[in-house]
Each structure stands twice: as structure tokens, then as C-alpha cells.
N, CA, C and O atoms as a DFTB+ gen file, in Angstrom:
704 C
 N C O
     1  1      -2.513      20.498       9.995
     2  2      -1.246      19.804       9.794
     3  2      -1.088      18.664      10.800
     4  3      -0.754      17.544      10.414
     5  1      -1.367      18.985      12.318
     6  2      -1.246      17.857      13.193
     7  2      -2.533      16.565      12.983
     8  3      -2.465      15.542      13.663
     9  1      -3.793      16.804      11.855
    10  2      -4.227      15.900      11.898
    11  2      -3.620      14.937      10.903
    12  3      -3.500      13.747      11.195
    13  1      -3.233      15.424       9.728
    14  2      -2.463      14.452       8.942
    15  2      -1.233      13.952       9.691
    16  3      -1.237      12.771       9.342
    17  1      -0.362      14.072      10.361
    18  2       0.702      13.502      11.459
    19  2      -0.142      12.580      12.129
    20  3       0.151      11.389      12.236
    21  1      -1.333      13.162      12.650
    22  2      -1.675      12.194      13.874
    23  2      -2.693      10.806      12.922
    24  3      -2.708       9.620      13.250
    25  1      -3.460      11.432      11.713
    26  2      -3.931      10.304      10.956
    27  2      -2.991       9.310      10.373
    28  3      -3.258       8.108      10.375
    29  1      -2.003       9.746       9.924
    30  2      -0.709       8.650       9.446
    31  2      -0.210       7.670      10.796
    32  3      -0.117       6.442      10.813
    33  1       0.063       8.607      11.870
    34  2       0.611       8.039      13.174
    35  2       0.124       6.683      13.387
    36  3       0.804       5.657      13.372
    37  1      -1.467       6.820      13.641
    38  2      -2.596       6.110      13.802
    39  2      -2.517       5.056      13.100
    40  3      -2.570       3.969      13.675
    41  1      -2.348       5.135      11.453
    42  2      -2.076       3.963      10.510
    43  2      -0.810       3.087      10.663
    44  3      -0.595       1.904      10.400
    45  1       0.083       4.247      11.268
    46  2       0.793       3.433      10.950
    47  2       1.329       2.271      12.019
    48  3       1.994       1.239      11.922
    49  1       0.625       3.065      13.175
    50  2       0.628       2.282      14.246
    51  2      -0.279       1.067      14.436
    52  3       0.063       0.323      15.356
    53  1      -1.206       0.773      13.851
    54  2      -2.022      -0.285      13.891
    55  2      -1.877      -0.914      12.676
    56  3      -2.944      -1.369      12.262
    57  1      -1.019      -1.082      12.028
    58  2      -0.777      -1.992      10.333
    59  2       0.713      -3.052      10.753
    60  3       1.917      -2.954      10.993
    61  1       0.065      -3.644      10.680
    62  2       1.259      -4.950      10.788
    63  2       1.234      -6.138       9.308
    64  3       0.374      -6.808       8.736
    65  1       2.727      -5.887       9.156
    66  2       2.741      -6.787       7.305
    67  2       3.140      -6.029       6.464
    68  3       3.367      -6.395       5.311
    69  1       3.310      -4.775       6.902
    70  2       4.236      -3.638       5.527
    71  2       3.091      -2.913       4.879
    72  3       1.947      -3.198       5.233
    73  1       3.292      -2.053       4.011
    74  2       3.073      -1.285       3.205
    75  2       1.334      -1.587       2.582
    76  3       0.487      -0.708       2.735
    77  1       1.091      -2.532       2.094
    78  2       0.063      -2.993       1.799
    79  2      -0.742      -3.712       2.961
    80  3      -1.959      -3.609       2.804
    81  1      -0.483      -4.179       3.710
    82  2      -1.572      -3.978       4.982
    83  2      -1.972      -2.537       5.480
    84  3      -2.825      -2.329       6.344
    85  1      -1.410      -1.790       4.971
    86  2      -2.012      -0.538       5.343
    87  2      -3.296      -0.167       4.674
    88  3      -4.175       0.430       5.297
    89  1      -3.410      -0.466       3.567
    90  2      -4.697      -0.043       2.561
    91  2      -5.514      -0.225       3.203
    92  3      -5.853       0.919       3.504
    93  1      -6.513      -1.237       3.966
    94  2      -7.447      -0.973       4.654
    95  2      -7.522       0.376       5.830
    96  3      -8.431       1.127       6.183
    97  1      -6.558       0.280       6.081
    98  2      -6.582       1.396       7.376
    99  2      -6.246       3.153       6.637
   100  3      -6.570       4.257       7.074
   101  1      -5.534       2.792       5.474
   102  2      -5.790       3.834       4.719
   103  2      -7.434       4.180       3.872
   104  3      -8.009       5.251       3.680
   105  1      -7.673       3.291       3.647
   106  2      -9.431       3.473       3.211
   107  2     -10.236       4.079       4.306
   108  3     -11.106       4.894       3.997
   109  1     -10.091       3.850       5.221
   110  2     -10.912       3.663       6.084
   111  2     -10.949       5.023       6.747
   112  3     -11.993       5.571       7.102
   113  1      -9.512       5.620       6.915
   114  2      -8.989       7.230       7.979
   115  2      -9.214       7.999       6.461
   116  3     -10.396       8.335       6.397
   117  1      -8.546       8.348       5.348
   118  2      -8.267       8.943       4.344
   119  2      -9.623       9.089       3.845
   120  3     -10.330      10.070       4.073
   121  1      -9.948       8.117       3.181
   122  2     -11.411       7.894       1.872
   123  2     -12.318       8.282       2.848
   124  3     -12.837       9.397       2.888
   125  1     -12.577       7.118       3.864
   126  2     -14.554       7.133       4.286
   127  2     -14.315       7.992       5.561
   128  3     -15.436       8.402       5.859
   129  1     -13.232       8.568       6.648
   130  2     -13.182       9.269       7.319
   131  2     -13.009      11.133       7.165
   132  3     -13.886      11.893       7.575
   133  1     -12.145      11.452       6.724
   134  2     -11.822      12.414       6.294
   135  2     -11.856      12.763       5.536
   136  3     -11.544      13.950       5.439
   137  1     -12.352      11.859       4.114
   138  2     -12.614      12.559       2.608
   139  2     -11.564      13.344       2.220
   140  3     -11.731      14.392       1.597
   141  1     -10.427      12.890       2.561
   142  2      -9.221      13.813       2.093
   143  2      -9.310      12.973       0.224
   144  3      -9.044      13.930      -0.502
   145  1      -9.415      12.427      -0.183
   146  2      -9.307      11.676      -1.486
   147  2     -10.765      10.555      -1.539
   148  3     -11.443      10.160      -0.591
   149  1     -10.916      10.241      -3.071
   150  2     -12.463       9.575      -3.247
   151  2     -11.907       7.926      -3.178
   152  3     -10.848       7.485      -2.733
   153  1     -12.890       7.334      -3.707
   154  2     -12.226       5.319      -3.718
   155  2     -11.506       6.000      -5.015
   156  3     -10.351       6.298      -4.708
   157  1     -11.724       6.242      -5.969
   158  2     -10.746       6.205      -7.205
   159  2      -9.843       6.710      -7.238
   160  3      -8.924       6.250      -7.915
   161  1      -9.680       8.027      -6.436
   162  2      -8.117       8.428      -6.500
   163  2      -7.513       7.746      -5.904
   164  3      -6.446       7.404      -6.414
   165  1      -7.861       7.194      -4.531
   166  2      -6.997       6.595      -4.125
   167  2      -6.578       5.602      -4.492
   168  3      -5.521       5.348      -3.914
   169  1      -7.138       4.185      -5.836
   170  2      -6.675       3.164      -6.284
   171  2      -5.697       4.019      -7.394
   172  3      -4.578       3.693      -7.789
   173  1      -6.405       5.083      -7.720
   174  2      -4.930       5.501      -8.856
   175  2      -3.607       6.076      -7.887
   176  3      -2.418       5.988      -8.193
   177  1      -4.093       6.595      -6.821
   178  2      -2.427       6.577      -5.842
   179  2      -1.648       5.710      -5.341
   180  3      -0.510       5.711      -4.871
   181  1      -2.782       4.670      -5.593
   182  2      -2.116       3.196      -4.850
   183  2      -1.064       2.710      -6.008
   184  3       0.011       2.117      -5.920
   185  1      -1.945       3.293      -7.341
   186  2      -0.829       2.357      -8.940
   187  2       0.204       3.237      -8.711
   188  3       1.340       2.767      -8.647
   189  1       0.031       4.460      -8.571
   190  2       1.517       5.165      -8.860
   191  2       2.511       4.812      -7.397
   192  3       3.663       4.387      -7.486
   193  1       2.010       5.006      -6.455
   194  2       2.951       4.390      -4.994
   195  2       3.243       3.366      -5.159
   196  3       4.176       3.061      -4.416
   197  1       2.797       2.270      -6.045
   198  2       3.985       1.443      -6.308
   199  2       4.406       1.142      -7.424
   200  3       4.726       0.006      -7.773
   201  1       4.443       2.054      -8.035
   202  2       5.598       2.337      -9.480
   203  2       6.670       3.249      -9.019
   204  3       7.667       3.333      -9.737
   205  1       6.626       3.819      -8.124
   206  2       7.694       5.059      -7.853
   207  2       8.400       3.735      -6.707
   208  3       7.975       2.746      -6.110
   209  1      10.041       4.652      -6.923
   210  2      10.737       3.848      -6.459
   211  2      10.711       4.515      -4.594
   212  3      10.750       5.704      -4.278
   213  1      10.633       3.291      -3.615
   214  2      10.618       3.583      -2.324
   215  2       9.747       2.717      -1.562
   216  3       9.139       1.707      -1.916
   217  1       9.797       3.220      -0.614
   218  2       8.571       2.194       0.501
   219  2       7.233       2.314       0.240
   220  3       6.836       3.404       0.652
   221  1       6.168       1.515      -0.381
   222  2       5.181       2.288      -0.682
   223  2       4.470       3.039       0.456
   224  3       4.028       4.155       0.180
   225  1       4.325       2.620       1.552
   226  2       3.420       3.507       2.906
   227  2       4.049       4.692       2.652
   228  3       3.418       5.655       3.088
   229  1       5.105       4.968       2.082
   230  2       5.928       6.372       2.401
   231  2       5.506       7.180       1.072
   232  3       5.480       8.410       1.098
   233  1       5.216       6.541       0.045
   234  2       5.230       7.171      -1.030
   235  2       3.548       7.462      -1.136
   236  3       3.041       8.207      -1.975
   237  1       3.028       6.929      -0.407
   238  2       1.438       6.886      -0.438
   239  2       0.857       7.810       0.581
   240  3      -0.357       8.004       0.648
   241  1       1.860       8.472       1.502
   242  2       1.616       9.125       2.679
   243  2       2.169      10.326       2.426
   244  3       1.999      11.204       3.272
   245  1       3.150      10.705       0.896
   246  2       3.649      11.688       0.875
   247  2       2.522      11.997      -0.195
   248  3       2.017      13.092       0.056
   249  1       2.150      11.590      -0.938
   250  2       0.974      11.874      -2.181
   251  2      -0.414      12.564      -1.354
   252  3      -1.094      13.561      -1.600
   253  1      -0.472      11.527      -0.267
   254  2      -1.453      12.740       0.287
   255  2      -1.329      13.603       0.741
   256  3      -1.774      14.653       0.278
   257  1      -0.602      13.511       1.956
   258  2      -0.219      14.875       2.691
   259  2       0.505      16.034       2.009
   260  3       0.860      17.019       2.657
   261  1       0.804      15.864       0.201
   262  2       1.217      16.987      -0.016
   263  2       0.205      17.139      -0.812
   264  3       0.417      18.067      -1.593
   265  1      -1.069      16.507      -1.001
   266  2      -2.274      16.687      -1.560
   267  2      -2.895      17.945      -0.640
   268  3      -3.406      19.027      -0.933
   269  1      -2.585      17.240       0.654
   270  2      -3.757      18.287       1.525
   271  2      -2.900      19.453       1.893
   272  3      -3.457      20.489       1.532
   273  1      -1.764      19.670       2.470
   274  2      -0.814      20.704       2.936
   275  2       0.561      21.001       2.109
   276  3       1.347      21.535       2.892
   277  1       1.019      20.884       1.086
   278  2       1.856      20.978       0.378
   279  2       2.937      19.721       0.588
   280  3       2.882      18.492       0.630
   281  1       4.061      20.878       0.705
   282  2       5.703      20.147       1.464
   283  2       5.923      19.782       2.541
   284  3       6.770      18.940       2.837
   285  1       4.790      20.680       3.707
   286  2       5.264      20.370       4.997
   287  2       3.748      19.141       5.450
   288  3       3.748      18.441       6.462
   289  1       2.854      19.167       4.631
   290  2       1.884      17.606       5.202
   291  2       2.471      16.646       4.259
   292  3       1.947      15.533       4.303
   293  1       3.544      16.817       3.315
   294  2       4.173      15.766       2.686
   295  2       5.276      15.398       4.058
   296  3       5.398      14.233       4.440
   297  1       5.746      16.106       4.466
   298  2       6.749      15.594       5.372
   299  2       5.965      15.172       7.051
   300  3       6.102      14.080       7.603
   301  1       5.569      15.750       7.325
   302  2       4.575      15.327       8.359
   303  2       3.722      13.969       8.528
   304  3       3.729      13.199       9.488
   305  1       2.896      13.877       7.185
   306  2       2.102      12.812       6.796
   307  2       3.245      11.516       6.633
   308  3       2.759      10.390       6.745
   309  1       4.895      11.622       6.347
   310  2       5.608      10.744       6.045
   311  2       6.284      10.702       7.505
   312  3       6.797       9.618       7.783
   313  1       6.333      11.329       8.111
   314  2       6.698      11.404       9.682
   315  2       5.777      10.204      10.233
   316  3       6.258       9.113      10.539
   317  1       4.140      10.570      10.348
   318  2       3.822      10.285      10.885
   319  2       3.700       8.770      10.718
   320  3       3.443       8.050      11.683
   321  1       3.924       8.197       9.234
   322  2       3.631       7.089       8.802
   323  2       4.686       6.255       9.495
   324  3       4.476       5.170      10.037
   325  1       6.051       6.997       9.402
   326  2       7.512       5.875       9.829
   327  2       7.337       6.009      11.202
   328  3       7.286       4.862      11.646
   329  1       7.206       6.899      12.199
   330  2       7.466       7.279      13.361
   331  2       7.369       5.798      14.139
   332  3       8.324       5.328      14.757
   333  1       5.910       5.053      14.001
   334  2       5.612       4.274      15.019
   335  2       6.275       3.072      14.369
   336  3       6.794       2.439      15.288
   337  1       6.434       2.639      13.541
   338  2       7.367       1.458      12.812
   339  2       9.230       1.779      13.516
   340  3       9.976       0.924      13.993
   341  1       9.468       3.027      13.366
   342  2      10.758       3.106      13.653
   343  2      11.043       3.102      15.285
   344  3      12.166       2.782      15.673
   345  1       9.990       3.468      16.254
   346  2       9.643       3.148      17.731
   347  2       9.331       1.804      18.189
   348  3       9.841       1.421      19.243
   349  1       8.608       1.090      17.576
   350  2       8.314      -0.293      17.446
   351  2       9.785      -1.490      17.070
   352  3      10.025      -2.570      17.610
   353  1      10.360      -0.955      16.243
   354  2      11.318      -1.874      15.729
   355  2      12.508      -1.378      16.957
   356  3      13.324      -2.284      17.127
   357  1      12.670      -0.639      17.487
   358  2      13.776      -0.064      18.094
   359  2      13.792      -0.516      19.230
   360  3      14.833      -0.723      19.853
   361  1      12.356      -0.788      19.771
   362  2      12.009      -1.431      21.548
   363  2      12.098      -2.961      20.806
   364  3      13.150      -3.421      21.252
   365  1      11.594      -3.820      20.028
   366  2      11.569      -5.120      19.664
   367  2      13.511      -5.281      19.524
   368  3      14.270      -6.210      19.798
   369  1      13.657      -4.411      19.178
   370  2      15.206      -5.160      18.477
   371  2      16.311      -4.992      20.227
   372  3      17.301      -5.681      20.474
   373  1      15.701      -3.860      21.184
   374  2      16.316      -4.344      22.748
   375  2      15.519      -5.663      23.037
   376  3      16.270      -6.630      22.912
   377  1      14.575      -5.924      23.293
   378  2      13.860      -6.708      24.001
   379  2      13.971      -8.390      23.234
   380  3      13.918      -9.434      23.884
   381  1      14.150      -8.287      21.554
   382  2      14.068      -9.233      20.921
   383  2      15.074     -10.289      21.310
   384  3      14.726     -11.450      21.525
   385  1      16.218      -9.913      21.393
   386  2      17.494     -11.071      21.655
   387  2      17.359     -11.758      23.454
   388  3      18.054     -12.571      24.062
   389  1      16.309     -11.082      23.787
   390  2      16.563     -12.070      25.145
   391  2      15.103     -13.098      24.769
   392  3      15.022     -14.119      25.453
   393  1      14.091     -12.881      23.829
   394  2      13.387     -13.772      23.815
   395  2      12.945     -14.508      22.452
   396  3      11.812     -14.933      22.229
   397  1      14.136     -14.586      21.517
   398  2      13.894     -14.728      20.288
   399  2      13.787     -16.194      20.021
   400  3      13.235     -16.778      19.088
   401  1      14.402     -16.628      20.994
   402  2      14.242     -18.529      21.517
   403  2      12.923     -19.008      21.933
   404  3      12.700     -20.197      21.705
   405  1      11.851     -18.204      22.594
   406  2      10.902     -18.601      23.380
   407  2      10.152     -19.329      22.530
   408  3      10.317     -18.993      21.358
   409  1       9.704     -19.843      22.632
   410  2       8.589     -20.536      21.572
   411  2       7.058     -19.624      21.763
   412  3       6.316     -19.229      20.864
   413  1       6.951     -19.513      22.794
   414  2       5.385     -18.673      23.000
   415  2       5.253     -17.894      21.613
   416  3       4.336     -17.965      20.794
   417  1       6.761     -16.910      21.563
   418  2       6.858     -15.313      20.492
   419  2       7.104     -16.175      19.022
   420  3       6.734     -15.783      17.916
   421  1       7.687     -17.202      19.261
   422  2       7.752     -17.668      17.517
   423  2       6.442     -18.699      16.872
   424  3       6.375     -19.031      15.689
   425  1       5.493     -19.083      17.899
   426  2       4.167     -19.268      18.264
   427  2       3.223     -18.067      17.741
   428  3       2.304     -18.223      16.936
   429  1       3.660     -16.656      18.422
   430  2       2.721     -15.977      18.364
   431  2       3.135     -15.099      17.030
   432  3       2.162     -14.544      16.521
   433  1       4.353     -14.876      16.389
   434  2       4.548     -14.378      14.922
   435  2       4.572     -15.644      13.842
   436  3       4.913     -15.401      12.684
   437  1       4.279     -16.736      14.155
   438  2       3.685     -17.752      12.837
   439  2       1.871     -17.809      12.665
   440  3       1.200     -18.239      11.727
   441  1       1.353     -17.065      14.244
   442  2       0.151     -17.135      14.080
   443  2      -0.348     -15.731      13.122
   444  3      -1.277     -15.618      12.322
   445  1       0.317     -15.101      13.414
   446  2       0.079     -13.750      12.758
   447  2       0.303     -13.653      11.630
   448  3       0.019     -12.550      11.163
   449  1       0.931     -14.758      10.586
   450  2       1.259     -14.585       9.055
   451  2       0.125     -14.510       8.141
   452  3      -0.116     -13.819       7.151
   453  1      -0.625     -15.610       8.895
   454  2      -2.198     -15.680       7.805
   455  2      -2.936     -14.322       8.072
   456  3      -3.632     -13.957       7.124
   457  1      -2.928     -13.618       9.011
   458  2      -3.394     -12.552       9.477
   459  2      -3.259     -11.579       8.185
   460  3      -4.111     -11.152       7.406
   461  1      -2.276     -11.452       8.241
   462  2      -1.272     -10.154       7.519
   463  2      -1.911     -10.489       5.868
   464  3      -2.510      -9.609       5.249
   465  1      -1.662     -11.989       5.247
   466  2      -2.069     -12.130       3.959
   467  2      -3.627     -12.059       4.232
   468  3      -3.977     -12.043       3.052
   469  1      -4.622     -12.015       4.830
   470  2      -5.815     -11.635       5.038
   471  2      -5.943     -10.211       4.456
   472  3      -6.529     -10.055       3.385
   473  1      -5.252      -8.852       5.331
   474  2      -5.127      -7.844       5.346
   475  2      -4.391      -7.724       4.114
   476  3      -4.443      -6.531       3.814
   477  1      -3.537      -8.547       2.993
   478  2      -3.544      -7.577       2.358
   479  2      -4.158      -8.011       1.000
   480  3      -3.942      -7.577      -0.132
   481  1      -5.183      -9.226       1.540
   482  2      -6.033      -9.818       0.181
   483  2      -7.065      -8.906      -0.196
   484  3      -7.292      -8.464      -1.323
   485  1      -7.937      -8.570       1.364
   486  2      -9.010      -8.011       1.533
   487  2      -9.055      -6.803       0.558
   488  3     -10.100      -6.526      -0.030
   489  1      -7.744      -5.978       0.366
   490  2      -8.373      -4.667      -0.450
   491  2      -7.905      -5.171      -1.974
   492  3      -8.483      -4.709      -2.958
   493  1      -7.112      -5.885      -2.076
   494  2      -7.184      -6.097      -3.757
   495  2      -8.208      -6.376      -4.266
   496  3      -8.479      -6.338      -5.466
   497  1      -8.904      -6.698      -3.338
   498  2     -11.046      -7.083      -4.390
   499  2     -11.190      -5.895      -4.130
   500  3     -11.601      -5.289      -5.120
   501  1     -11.022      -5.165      -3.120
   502  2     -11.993      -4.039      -3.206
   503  2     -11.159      -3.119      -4.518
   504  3     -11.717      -2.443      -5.382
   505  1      -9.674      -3.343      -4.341
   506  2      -9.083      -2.171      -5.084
   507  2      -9.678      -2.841      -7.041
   508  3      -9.882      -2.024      -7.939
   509  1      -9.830      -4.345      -7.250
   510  2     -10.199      -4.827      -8.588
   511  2     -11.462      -4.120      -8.696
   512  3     -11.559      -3.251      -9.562
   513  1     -12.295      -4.337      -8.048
   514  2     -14.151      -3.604      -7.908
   515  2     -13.729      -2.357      -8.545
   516  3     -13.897      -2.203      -9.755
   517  1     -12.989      -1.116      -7.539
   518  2     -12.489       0.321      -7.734
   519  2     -12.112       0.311      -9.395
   520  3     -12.640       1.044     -10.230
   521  1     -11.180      -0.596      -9.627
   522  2     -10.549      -0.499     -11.106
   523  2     -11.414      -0.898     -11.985
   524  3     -11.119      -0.758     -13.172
   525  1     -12.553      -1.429     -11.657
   526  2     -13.437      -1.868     -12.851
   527  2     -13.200      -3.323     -13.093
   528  3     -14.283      -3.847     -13.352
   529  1     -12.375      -4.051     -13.110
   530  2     -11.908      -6.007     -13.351
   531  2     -12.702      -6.517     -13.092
   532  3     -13.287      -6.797     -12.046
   533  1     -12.851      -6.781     -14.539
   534  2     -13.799      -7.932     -14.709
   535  2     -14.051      -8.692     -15.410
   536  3     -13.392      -8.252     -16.352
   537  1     -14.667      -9.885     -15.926
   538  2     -14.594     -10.741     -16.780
   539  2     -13.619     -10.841     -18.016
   540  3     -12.960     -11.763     -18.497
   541  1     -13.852      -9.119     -18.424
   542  2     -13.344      -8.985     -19.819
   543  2     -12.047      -8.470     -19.745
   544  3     -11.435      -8.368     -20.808
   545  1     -11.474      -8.108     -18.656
   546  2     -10.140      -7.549     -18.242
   547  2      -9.492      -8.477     -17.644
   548  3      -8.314      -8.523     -17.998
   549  1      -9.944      -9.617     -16.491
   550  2      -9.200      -9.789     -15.331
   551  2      -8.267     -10.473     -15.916
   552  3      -7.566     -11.036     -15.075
   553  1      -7.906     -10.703     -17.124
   554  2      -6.758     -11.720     -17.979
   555  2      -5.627     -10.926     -17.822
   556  3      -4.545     -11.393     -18.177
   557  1      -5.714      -9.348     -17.158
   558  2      -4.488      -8.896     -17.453
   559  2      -3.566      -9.063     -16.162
   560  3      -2.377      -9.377     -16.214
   561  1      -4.560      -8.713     -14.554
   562  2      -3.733      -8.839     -13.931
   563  2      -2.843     -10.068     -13.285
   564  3      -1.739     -10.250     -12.774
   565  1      -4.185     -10.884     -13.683
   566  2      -3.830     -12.475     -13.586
   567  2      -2.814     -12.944     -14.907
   568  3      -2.825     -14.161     -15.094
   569  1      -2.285     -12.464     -15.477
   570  2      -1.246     -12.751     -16.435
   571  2       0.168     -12.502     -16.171
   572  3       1.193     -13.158     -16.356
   573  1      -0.250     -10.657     -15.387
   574  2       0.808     -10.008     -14.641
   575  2       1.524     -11.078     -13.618
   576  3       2.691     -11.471     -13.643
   577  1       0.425     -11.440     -12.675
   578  2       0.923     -12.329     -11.294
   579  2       2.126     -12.871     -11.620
   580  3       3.316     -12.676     -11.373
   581  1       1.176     -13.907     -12.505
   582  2       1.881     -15.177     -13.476
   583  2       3.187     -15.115     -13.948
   584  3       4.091     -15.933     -13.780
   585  1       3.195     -14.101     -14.535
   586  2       4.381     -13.642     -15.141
   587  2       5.603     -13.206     -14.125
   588  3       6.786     -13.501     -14.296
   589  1       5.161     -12.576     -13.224
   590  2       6.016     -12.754     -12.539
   591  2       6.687     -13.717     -11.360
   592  3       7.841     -13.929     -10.988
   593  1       5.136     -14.276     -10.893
   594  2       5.718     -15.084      -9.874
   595  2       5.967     -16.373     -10.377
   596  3       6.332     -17.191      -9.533
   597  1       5.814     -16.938     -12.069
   598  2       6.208     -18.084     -12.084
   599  2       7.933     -17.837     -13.324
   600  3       9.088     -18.153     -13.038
   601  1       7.585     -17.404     -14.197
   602  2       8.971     -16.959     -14.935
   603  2       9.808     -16.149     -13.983
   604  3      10.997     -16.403     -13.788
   605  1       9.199     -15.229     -13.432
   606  2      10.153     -14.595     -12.602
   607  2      10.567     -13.118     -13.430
   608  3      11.704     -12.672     -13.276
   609  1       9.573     -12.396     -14.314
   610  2       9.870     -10.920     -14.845
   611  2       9.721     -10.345     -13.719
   612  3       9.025     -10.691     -12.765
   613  1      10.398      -9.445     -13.846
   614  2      10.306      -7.789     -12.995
   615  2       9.282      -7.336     -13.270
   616  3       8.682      -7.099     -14.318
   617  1       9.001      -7.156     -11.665
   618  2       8.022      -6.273     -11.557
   619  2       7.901      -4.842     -12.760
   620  3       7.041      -4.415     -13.530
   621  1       9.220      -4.486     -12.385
   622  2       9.478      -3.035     -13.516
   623  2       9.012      -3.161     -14.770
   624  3       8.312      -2.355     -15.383
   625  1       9.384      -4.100     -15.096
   626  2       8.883      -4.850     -16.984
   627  2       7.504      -4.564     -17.204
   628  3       7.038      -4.036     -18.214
   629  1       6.724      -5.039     -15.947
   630  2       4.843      -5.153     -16.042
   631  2       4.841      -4.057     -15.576
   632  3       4.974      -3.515     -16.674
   633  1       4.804      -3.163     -14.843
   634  2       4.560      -1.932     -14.979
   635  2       5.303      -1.057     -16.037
   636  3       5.324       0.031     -15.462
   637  1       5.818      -0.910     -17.032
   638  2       6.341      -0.272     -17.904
   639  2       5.351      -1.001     -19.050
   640  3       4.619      -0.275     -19.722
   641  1       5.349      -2.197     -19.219
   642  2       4.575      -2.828     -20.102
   643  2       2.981      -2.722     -19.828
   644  3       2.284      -3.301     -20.661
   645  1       2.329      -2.077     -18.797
   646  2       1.296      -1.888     -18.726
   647  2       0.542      -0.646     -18.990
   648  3      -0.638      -0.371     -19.207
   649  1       2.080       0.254     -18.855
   650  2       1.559       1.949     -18.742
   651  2       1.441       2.020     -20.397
   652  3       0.509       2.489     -21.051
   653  1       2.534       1.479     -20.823
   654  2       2.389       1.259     -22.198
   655  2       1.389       0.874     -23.197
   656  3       1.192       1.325     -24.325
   657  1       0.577      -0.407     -22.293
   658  2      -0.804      -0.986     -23.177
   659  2      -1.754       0.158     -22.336
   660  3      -2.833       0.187     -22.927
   661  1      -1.767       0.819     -21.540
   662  2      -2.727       1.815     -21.023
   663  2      -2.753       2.657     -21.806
   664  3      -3.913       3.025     -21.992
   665  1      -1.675       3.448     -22.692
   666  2      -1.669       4.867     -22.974
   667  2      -2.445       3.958     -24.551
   668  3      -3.642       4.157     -24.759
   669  1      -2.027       3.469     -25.061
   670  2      -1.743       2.809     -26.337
   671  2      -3.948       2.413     -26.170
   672  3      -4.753       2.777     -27.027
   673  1      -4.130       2.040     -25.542
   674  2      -5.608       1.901     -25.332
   675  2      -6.275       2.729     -25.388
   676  3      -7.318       2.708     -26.041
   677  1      -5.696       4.100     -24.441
   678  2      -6.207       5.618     -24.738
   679  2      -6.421       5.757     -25.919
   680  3      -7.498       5.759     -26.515
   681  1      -5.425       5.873     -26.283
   682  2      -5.047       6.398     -27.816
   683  2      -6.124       5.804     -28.480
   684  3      -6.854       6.587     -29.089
   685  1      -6.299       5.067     -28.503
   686  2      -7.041       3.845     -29.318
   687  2      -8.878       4.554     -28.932
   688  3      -9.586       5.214     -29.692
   689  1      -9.086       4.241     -27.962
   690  2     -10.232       5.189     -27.563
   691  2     -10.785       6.229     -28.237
   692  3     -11.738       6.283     -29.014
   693  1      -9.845       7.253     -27.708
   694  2      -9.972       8.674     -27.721
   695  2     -10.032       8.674     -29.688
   696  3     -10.329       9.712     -30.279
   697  1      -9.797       7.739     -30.237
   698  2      -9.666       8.206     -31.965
   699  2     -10.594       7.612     -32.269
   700  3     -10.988       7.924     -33.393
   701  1     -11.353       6.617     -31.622
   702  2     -12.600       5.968     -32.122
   703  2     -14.063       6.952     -31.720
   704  3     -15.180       6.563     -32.059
């Protein structure tokens, strides 16, 4: 039980950029360290953690840890994920108002933006590879983007509209 606390702790303490900068550091402790889950489950935990409504690190930290220990590595594993974010934000938010003027710190969090979209480009190839995307597919998620970031649909819409062309594909499959 204390290693899932202390493996979440760990993530969550070294992920800067939210929820999806975590995926590497979740691949890395979860998949290729501990074999608590394979590459594929975990891209299918990654689709459902962010279809369920919540923070995804939280919803992705409760899927495992109640994978490996029930209720209480669901709560533990979600402990351990918020703990250092909610310690971190709590010392920044004393310390922040006496130096939120400095230029050095607004210097050193504009340098860190490209960082963060690095971290959270890096696993969407790996997570497209995991899903199979490719030539003959990649029209869907690149349609998704589109759709949302230039019309402006909800997110909710493309995931409801996707689970939909998923099952509907099954179907389609499984009768051929």
C-alpha cells in the first residue's frame, strides 16, 4: 500500500503542467517499473480518465491504485498524487506575493511553458503508436482536434461521438 502512495507521491512531485504531463512519469513508475498495468491498458485508462468527469491525474491514480489494492490504494494512490501539488501550491501561494513582480520568476515560468508542451507532446506519439494511428485512421483524431479547437465543439460531443463510432465499428466487425 505505501508503495502505491509513495509511487504516486513521486509522480506527482516531479510533473509540472497538470494532468497530462504526468503520462511520461506515469509510463515510466506504473508500465516499465512496476508492471502494475501493460502499454495498452494504460492508453485505454488514459481514454477513460479523461472521459470521466474530474482531474484526470486523480482519476488515473484512482484506476490504478484500486486496480492494485482495492478502495484503500484507490485512496492512497489519489493521496499520493494531490499531496505534493497541494504542498507545493500552499508554500508558492505564501512566498508568491512578495515576488510575483520579480522578473527573474516571470523569466523563469515563461521559460518553462515550452517545457511543459514538450512533456505533454512526447506521449501522444507514443500513446498514437499504443492505439494503433495510422495512415488509415489518423483522420479521426486530427478531425477531433479540429473540431474542437477551431469551431469550438465540446469536448463531451467527441467523446460521446466517438464511443459511439467505436461500438458501432465493433458491431460492424464482430458480424463480418
Amino acid at each position: 500500500m505505501f508503495d502505491l502512495f509513495k509511487t504516486f507521491f513521486q509522480i506527482g512531485l516531479f510533473t509540472f503542467g497538470g494532468g497530462y504531463a504526468m503520462i511520461p512519469l506515469i509510463e515510466q513508475k506504473v508500465v516499465d517499473e512496476k508492471h502494475w498495468v501493460g502499454h495498452d491498458e494504460l492508453v485505454d485508462l488514459i481514454a477513460v480518465a479523461q472521459s470521466c468527469p474530474g482531474v484526470f491525474a486523480v482519476n488515473i491514480s484512482i484506476f490504478i491504485g484500486y486496480k492494485q489494492k482495492g478502495v484503500w490504494g484507490a485512496f492512497l494512490s489519489t493521496l499520493g498524487a494531490c499531496l505534493p501539488s497541494f504542498i507545493i501550491i500552499l508554500l508558492i501561494a505564501f512566498a508568491f506575493m512578495q515576488f510575483r513582480n520579480n522578473p527573474w520568476v516571470e523569466k523563469f515560468f515563461k521559460g518553462l511553458r515550452p517545457a511543459v508542451v514538450a512533456l505533454i507532446a512526447a506521449p501522444v506519439f507514443r500513446m498514437a503508436r499504443s492505439a494503433k494511428i495510422n495512415r488509415y485512421n489518423a483522420w479521426i483524431p486530427i478531425l477531433a482536434t479540429l473540431a474542437i479547437w477551431l469551431i469550438g465543439i465540446s469536448p463531451i460531443y467527441i467523446i460521446l461521438i466517438a464511443g459511439l463510432g467505436g461500438y458501432a465499428y465493433g458491431q460492424y466487425l464482430s458480424e463480418s
